[in-house]
N, C-alpha and C positions, 0 to 999 in steps of 0.2 A: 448711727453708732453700731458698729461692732465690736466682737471678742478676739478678730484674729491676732495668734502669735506668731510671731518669729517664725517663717519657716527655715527648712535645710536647703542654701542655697546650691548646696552641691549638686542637689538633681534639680539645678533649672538649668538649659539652654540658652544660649542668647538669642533674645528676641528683637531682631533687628529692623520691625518694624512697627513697635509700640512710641506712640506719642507721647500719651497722656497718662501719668500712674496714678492714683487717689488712694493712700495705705491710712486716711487722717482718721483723730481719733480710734486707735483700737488698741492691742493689746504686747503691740513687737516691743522686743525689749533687746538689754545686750547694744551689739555694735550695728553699726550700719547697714542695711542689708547688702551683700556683696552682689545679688544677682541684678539688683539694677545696675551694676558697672557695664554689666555686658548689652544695655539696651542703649547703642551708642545715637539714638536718633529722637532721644524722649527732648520735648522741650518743657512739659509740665509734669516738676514730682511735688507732691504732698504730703508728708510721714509729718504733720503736727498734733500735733497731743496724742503721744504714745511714751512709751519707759525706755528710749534709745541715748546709750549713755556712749561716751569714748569720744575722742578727737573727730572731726570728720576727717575722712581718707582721704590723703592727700590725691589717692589718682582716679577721686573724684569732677576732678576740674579737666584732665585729660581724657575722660572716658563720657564724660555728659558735655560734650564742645556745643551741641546746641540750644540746652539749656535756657528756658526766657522766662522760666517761674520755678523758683525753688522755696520751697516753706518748710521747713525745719522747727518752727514755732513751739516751745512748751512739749521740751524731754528734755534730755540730762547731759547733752552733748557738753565736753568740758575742752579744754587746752586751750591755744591762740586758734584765732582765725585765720586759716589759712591765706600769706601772702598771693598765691598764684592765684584765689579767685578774679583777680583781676584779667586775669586773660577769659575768662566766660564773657564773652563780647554779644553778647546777644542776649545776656540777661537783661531782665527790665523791672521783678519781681525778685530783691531777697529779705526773707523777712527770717530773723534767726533769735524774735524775741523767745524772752526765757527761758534760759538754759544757763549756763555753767560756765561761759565764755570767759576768759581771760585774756589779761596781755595785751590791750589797749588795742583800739582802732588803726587798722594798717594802713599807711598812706597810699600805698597801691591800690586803694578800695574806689581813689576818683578817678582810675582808666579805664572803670566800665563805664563808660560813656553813653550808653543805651541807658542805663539804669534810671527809673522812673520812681519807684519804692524800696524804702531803707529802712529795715526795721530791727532794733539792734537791744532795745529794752529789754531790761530785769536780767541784766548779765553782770560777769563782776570784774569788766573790760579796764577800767580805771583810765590811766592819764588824759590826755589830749583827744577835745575833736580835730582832726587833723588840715590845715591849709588845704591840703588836695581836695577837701572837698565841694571844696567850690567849681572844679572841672566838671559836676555832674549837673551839666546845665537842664537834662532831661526831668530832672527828678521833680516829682510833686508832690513827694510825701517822707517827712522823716521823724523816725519815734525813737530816741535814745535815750529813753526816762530811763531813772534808776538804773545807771548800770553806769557809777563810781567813777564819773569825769571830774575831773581837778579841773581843768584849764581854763581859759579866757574863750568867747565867742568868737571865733574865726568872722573876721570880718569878708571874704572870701564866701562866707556863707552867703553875704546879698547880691553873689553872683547866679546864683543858681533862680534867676527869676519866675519859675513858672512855679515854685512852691505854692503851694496850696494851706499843707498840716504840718507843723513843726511843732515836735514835744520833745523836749530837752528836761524835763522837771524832776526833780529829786535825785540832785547830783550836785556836787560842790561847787558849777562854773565859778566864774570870779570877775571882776572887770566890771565895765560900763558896756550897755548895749550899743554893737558898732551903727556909725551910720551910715553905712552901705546896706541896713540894713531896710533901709527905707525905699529899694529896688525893688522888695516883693510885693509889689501892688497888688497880687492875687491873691495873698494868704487868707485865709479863710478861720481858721483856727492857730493861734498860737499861746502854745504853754510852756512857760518857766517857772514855775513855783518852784519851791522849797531848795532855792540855792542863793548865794553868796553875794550875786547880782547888787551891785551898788551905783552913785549917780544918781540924776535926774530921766525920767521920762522925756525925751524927745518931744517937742509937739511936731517935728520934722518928723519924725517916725510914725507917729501918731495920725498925720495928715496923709502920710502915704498911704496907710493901711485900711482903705475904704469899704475892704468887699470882707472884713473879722465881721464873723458870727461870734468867735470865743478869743478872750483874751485874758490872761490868766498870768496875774504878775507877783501872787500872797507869798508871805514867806521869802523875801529876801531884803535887803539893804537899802531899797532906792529912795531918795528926799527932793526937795522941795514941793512944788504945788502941783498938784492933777493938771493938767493940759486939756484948757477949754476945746483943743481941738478935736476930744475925744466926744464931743458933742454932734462931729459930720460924718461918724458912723452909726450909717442907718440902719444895717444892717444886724448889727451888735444883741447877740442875746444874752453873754452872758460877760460879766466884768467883774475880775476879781483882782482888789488889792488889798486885802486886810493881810495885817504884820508886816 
């Protein structure tokens, strides 16, 4: 940890041959920094947990083209998500928890097809997870807790088979868990708590999902009986169904 601030980006040059930036945890506050626009070759920026507030810039996505990890994580960034991040093709890391976000999930978000980690929690994004995101077959990690989804489970979702962590939890979804959901043989941890969630547990779902350490169901709707099949995961640490 540091205390750096904000500098003046006026007296920086571009730096046309920096990869890698690390600005995490310190003290930048205000807008975006502008001098990274000019470091057109960086594929790793890090500015998470700091006091950086405003929109991200839009000519953000045309000045960092090669971009494969972006962490924004925990400051103050507020408006919609910019539609064009979908043209960062080469991202594979974006994690944009906690922050200010609004304006719901852009369905251009499933044509970054490289994209591996999605991390979108404690925003105040609201509607729909969106169908597109089932295009993002690479992905093995998505965390969109708390951050004001209405909708139903995109079935779409149990396209994306190499998932791993999926937290969806404290947000309004609504629906029955789909059964295409039962594609993600790898998942490892999955959390829905504290939403709308109603129906029966699958034991179809249940039987697929052999390699859950966490599975995390409290707080919402669902009825009838526990499924004996939750008995052929051996791997299971922790199981929650209370409320």
């Amino acid at each position: 940890m540091n205390y750096l601030e904000s500098p003046d980006s006026s007296k920086f040059s571009t730096m046309p041959t920096l990869t890698y930036l690390s600005l995490f945890n310190n003290s930048l506050s205000s807008e975006f920094p502008s001098f990274i626009l000019n470091c057109p070759n960086l594929t790793y920026l890090d500015l998470s947990q700091n006091n950086l507030t405003d929109p991200i810039p839009g000519s953000l996505v045309s000045s960092l083209q090669k971009i494969e990890y972006l962490n924004l994580t925990a400051n103050f960034f507020q408006g919609s998500l910019p539609i064009n991040l979908s043209k960062l093709v080469a991202l594979k890391h974006l994690r944009l928890g906690m922050n200010s976000f609004e304006g719901g999930i852009p369905k251009e978000i499933g044509l970054i097809s490289s994209l591996q980690i999605l991390e979108l929690y404690n925003n105040s994004l609201r509607g729909e997870i969106p169908s597109s995101i089932g295009q993002l077959r690479m992905r093995q990690s998505l965390d969109i807790q708390a951050a004001g989804l209405n909708s139903t489970i995109p079935h779409e979702l149990g396209y994306c088979t190499n998932l791993t962590f999926i937290n969806l939890a404290i947000n309004s979804l609504n629906g029955t868990l789909p059964p295409s959901l039962s594609n993600l043989t790898k998942i490892a941890e999955l959390g829905i708590s504290g939403n709308l969630l109603s129906g029966e547990i699958s034991p179809h779902l249940i039987a697929s999902w052999v390699q859950l350490i966490s599975l995390q169901l409290q707080n919402n709707y669902f009825t009838g009986k526990i499924p004996q099949e939750i008995g052929r995961l051996t791997k299971l640490q922790y199981l929650y169904l209370y409320n």
